[in-house]
N, C-alpha and C positions, 0 to 999 in steps of 0.2 A: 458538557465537557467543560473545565474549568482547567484556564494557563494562569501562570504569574503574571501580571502587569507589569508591562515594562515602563510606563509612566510612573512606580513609584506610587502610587497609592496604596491605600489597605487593603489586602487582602486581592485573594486572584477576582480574573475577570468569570464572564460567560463567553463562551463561543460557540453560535448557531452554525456557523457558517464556516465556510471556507472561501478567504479570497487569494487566487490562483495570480494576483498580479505582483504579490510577494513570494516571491518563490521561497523565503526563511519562513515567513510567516506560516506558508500552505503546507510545505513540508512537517511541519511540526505538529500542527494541528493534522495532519492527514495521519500522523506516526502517531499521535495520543489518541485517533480513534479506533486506527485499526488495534495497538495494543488492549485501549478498552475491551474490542469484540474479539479478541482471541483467548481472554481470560477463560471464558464460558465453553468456548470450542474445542481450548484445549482440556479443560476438565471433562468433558463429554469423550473423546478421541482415549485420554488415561480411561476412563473407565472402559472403555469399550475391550483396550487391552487389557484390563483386572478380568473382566468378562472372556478370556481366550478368544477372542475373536483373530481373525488371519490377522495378521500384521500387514501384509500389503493392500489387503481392502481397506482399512482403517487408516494408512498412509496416503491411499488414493484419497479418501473420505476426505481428509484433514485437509490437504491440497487443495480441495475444490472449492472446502469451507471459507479458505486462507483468500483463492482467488473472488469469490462473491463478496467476501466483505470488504477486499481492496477495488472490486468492478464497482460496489455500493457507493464506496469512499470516495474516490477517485469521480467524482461525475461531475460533468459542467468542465471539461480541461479541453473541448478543442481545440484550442491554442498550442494547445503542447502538445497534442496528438498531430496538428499539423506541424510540427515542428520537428517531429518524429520524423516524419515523411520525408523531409525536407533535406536534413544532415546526411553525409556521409556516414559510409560502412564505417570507417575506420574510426573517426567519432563515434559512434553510437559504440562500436567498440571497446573504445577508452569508456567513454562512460560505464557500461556494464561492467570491465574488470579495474576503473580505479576512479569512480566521481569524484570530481571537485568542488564541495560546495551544494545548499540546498536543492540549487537548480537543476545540477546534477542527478540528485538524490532522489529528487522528483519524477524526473525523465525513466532514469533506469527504473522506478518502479512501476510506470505506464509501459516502459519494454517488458516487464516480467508479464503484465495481465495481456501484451499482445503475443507475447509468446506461446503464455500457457493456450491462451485463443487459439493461435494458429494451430498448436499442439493437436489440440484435445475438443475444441467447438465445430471444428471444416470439417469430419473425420465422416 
């Protein structure tokens, strides 16, 4: 994966990794990899529908697809899974219907993977 460099040198950087102690920095690299691995997903999911397949198996399909590559992405955040745990309803709230800020950003999208978990993994 390659960002801009924000130091101003030539050309973008490499990034291996994700460090989760920048919540701007983590966000953004979490957001250029999940976009990377939806390219692929979602060209597979269109074809599926050129192919007349159900449209709601292929929307479930797609969802699942969405949540394993943000469960992939997303690894190594205890920190913020316990911090999940920790906040109020009503925060966790504001966040899901109006983030402020990467940290924000970050959070609600560890609520969407424990969502869909609670949803659709306990069942």
């Amino acid at each position: 994966m390659r960002i801009d460099d924000p130091s101003g040198s030539e050309g973008p950087k490499e990034v291996d990794y994700i460090r989760y102690d920048n919540p701007y920095e983590a966000y953004l690299n979490a957001q250029i990899r999940v976009d990377d691995a939806l390219i692929p997903l979602l060209d597979e999911h269109i074809a599926f529908l050129e192919d007349d397949e159900d449209i709601d198996l292929v929307l479930e399909s797609f969802e699942h697809n969405v949540y394993r590559v943000k469960k992939q992405i997303y690894t190594d955040v205890e920190d913020w899974e316990q911090l999940i745990d920790h906040l109020p309803e009503d925060r966790l709230e504001e966040i899901k219907n109006n983030p402020k800020g990467q940290g924000d950003l970050l959070i609600k999208e560890l609520i969407w993977i424990r969502n869909y978990e609670n949803k659709w993994m306990k069942k």
